[in-house]
C-alpha positions as CSV (number, residue, x, y, z in Angstrom):
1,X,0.0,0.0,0.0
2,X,1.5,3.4,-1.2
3,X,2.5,5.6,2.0
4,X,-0.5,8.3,2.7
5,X,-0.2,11.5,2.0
6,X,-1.5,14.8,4.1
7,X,-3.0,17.9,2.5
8,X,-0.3,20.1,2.6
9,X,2.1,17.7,1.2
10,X,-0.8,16.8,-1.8
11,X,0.0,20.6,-2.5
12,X,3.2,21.0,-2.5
13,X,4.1,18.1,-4.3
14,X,1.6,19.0,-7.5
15,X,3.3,22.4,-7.3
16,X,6.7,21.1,-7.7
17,X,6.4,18.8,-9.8
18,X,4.2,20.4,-12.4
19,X,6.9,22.7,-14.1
20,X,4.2,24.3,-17.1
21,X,2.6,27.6,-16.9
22,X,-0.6,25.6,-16.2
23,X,-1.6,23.3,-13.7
24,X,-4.0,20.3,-15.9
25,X,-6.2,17.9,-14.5
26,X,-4.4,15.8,-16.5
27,X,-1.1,16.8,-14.1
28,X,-2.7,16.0,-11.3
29,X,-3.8,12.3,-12.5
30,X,-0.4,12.0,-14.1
31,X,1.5,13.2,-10.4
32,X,-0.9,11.0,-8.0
33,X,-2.0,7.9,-10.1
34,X,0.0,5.5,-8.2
35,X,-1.6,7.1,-5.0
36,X,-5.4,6.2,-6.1
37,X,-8.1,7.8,-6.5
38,X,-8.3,10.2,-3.1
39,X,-6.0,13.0,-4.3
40,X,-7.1,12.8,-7.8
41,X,-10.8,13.5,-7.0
42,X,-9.6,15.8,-3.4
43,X,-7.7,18.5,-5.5
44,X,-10.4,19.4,-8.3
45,X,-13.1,19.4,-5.0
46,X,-10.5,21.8,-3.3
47,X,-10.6,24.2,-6.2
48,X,-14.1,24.4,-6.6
49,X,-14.2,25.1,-2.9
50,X,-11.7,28.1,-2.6
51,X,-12.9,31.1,-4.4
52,X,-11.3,29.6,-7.8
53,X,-15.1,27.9,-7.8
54,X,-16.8,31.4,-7.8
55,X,-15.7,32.0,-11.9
56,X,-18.4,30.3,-14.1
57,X,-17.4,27.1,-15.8
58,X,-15.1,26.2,-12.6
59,X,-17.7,24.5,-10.9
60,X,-19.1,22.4,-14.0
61,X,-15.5,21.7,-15.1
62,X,-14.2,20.0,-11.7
63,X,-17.6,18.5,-11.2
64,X,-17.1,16.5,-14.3
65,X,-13.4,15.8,-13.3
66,X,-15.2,14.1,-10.0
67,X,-17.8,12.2,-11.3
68,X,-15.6,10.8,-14.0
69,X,-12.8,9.9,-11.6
70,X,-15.5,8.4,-9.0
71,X,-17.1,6.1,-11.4
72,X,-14.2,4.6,-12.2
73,X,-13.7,3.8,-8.5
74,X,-17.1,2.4,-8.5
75,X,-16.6,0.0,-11.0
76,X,-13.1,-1.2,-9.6
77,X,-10.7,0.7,-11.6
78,X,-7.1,0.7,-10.2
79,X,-5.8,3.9,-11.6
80,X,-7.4,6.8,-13.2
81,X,-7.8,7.2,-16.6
82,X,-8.7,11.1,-18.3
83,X,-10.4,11.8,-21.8
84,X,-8.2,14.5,-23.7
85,X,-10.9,16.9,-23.9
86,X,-11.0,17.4,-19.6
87,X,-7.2,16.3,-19.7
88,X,-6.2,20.3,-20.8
89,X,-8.4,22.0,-18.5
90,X,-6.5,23.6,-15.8
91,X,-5.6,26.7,-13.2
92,X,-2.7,28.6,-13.5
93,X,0.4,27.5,-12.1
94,X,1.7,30.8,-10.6
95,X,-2.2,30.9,-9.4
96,X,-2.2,27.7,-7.9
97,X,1.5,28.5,-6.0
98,X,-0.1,31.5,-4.4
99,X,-2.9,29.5,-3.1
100,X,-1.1,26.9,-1.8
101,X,1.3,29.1,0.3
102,X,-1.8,31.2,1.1
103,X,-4.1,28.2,2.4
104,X,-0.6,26.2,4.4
105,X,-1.8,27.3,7.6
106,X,-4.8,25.7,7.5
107,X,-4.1,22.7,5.4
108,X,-1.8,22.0,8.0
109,X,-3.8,22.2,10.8
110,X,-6.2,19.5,9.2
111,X,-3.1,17.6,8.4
112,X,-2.4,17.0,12.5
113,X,-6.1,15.9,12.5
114,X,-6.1,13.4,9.4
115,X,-4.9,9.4,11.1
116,X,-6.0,5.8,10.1
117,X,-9.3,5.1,12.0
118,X,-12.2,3.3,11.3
119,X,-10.4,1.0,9.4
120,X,-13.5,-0.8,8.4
121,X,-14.4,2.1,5.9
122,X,-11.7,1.5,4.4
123,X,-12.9,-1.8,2.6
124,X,-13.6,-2.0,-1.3
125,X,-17.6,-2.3,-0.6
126,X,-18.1,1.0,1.3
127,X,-15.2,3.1,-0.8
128,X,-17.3,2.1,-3.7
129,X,-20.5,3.4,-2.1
130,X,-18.9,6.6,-1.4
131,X,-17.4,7.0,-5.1
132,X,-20.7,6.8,-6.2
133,X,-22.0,9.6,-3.7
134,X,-19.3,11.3,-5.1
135,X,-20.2,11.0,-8.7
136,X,-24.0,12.4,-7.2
137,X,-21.7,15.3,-6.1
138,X,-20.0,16.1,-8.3
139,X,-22.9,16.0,-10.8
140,X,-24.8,18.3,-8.7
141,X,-22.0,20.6,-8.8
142,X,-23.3,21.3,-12.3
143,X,-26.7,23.0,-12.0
144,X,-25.3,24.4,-8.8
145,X,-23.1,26.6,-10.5
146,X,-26.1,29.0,-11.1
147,X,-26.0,30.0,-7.3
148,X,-23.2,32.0,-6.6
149,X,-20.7,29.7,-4.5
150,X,-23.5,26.6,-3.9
151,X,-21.4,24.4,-5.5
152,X,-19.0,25.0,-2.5
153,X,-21.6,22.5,-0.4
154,X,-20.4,19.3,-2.4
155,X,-17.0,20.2,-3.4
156,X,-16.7,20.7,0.7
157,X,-18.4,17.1,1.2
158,X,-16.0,15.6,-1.6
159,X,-13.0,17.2,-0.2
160,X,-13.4,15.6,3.5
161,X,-14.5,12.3,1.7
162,X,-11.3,12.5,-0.5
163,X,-8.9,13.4,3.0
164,X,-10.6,10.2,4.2
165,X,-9.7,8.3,0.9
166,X,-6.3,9.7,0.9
167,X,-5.3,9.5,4.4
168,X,-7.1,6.0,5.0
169,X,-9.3,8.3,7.6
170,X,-12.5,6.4,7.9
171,X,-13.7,9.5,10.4
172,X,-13.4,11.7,7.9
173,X,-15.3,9.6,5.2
174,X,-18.1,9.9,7.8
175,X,-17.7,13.3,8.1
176,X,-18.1,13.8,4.5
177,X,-21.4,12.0,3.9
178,X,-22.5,14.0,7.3
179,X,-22.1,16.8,5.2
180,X,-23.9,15.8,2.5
181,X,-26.8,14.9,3.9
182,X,-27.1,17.6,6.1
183,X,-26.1,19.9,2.5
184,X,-29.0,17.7,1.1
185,X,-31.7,18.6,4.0
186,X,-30.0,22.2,3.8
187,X,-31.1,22.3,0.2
188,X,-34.2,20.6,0.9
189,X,-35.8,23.0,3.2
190,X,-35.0,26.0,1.2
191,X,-36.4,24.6,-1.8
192,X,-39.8,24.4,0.0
């Protein structure tokens, strides 16, 4: 089993690595494939989440990203696989770096709470229940676009649901799909 990785060292190691002027999603499949599917899906979710998800298209874009990624989960894939036309999507590089350095306080603050636990959500059953919550997510990130910052509910519930993936964190997998259904009663309410 590959050694997990934290937040802050998912960021820094996609900015180091990635020497272009742009940041794809195909980089971020290409630097994390051999780690699974937690990063791949967790770093799309973060930048629909920080105020990169507030320009249109964003939101859509990294919601397809997520869905794609999490189906393949679903249906037992060991590595992810891109289609060219998502592949060249991406944020700027210089962009990215300033986010990163920006947002290191924090990330690693949720780094000293990220452990194994709950090892039993960690099997192949319930990570392929969550994937496909995910793909619901990420989906939904789509028509949420239209709300200024709505899509920020799901990519938040993705995000802890990827930390869980990607630091074997069965807590925070539960945390996640707290968040979603609370997100989904949220939504419900306001809707009547």
């Amino acid at each position: 089993m590959p050694k997990r990785l934290k937040l802050t060292g998912i960021l820094e190691t996609l900015d180091r690595q990635v020497e272009d002027d742009t940041i794809t999603l195909q980089d971020i499949v290409d630097t994390f494939n051999a780690r699974g599917f937690g990063p791949v899906v967790l770093l799309p979710a973060l930048i629909a989440l920080l105020p990169t998800g507030g320009v249109p298209g964003v939101p859509s874009a990294c919601g397809i990203f997520i869905a794609l990624m999490a189906i393949q989960l679903v249906f037992g894939r060991k590595s992810p696989w891109l289609p060219k036309v998502l592949s060249e999507r991406g944020i700027s590089h210089d962009r990215w770096h300033r986010v990163t350095q920006r947002i290191k306080p924090w990330t690693r603050k949720i780094d000293r709470f990220l452990e194994p636990r709950l090892g039993w959500l960690m099997g192949d059953v319930t990570q392929r229940l969550l994937a496909l919550l995910m793909v619901v997510l990420g989906l939904g990130m789509m028509p949420l676009e239209l709300l200024p910052f709505a899509a920020a509910i799901p990519a938040l519930a993705i995000v802890i649901m990827a930390l869980g993936l990607t630091a074997g964190d069965g807590l925070m997998m539960l945390i996640g799909l707290g968040i979603t259904l609370g997100g989904g009663v949220g939504i419900g309410f306001w809707l009547l």
